[in-house]
Phi, psi and omega in degrees: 000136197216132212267114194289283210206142148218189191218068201282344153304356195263348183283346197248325178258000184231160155245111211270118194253324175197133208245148157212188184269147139207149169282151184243171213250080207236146132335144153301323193254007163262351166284318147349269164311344167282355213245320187262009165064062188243095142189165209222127128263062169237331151313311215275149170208158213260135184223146168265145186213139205010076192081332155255183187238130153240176181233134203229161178070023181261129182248154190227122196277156186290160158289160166252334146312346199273145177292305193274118132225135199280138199310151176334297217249014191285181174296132183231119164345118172250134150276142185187153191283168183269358147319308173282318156325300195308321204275007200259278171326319175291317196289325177299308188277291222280313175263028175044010160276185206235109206264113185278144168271092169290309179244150134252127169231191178255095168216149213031038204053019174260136162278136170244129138264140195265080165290200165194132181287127167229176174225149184284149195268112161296190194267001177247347158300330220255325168288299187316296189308315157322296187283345172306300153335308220240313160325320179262357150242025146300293185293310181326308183297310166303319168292329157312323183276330154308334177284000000 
């Protein structure tokens, strides 16, 4: 597996409730640019639209060999069974989260993307984690100095 793109601001601005896998719907010479590690999630979320899930705000740098080439930033199709669209979509309409795009990666020369149902961290969640962050590695350090 080989790690693409990833989006380590959505760990800091989120609360992650449930993660799942889906394939994206790519151009040849935008599969290209995935293969050479050209592309940005960081910006980008997942919305259901008739029945499917797209992804919006993901850039894909053009191949520079490609003839057709398609914008950077369009929506791009996630496959996924449909079931999982449904219950993706309820959570979303009904319980106000938000599906982050975490990681795009490779495996078996297929693009993946790793999405996640999150719910956004207000400013006293994202300070409890900091100090939390910082308690374990206060003991961590204590614990080094005793050996």
């Amino acid at each position: 597996m080989q790690i693409v793109a990833s989006n380590r601001k959505a760990r800091h601005d989120y609360q992650f409730l449930e993660t799942f896998e889906a394939g994206i719907c790519l151009a040849g010479c935008e599969i290209k640019s995935l293969r050479e590690g050209k592309a940005s999630i960081n910006e980008s979320f997942a919305h259901p639209r008739d029945g499917e899930l797209f992804l919006y705000g993901m850039h894909i740098v053009a191949y520079p060999n490609a003839r057709d080439v398609p914008d950077p930033v369009r929506p791009r199709k996630l496959l996924l069974h449909k079931k999982q669209i449904k219950k993706l979509s309820t959570m979303v309409s009904q319980q106000g989260l938000t599906i982050v795009p975490t990681q795009i990666y490779l495996r078996r020369s297929l693009a993946k993307v790793e999405i996640a149902l999150a719910r956004g961290k207000g400013r006293g969640d994202k300070r409890d984690d900091i100090k939390k962050r910082d308690a374990e590695r206060q003991i961590q350090r204590a614990l080094r100095g005793r050996r």
